[in-house]
Backbone as a ProteinNet text record, in pm:
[ID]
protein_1_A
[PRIMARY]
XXXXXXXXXXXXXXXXXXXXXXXXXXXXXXXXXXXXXXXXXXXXXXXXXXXXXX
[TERTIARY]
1917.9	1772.8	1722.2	1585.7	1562.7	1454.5	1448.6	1349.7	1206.2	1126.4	960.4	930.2	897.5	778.7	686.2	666.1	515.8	406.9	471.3	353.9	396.1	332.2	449.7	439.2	533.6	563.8	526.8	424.4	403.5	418.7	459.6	551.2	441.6	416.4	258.3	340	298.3	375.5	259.2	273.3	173.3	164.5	93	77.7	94.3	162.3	122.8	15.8	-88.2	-245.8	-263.7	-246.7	-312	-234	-130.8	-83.8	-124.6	-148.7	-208.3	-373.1	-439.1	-559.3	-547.7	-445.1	-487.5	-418.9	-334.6	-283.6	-403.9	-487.9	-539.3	-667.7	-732	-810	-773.6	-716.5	-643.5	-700.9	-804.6	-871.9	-1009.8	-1032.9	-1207.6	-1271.7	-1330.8	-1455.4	-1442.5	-1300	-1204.7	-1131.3	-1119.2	-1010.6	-887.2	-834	-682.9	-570.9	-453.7	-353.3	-374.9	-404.8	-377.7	-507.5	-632.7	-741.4	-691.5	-690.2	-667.2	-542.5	-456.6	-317.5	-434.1	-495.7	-552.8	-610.5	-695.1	-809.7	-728	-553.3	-555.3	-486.2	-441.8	-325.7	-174	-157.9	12.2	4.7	137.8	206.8	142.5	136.7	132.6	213	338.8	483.8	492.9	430.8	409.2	361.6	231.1	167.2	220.2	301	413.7	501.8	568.8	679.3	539.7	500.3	413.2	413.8	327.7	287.5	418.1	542.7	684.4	707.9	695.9	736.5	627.7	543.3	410.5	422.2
2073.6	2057.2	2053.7	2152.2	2132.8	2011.3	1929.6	1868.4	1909.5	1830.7	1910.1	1872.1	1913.4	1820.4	1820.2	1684	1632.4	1603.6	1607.9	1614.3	1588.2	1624.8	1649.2	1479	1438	1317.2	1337.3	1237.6	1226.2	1080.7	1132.1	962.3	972.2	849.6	797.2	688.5	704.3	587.1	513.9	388.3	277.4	191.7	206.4	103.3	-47.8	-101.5	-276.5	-306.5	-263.3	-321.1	-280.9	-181.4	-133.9	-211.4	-209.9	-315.9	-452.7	-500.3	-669	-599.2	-541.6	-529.7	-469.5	-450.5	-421	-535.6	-604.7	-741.4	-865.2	-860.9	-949.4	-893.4	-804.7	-779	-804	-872.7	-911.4	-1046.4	-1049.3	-1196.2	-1200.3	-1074.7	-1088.2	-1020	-1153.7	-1094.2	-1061.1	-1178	-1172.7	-1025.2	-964.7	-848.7	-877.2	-807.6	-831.5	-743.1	-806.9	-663.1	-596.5	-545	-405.6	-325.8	-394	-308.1	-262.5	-383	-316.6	-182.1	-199.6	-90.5	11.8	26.6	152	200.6	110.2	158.7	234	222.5	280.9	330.4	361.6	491.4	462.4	294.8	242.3	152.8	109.4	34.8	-142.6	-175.5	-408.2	-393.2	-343.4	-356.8	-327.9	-262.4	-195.9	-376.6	-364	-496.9	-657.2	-617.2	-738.7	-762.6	-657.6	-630.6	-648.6	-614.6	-623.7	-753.6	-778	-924	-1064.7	-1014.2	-1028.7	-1033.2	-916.3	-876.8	-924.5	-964.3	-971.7	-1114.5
-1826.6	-1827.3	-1683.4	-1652.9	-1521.8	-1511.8	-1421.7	-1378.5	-1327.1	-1330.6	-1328.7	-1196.7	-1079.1	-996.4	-1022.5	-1030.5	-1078.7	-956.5	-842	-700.5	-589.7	-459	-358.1	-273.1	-250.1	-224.4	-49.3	-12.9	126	176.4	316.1	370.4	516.6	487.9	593	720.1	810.4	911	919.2	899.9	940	1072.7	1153.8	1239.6	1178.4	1296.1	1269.5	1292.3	1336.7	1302.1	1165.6	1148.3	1011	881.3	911.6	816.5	822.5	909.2	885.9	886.2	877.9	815.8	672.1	648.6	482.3	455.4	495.3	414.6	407.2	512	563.1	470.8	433.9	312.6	153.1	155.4	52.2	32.9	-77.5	-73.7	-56.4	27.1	122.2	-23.3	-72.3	-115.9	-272.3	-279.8	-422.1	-445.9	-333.6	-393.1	-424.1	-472.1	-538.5	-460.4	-459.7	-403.2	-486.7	-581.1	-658.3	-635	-594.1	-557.7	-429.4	-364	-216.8	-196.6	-273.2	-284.6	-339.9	-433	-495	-385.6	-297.9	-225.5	-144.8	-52.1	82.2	-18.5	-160.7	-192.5	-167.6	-184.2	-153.1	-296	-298.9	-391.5	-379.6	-477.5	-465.3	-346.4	-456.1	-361.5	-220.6	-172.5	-66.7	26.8	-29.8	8.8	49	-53.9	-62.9	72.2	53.2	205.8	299.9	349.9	476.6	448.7	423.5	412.7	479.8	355.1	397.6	549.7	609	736.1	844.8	822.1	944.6	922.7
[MASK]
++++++++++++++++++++++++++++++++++++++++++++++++++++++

């Protein structure tokens, strides 16, 4: 059986500012990690580790 691609997978490098400003929006104004993940186009999970790491 062949496999399908379903869409082309792109890999983003993040600054460490930009990561503690999307972690740090997390809250403003009652957003949620999962809005804020929708809004920049990353994972909770994503959110999580930063957060983790900073």
């Amino acid at each position: 059986m062949r496999g399908e691609i379903l869409g082309v997978e792109r890999r983003r490098i993040w600054r460490d500012e930009d990561k503690l400003e999307i972690v740090a929006s997390v809250g403003i104004g009652g957003a949620t990690v999962t809005q804020v993940a929708q809004r920049h186009e990353i994972t909770r999970q994503q959110i999580y580790a930063w957060r983790h790491d900073l």
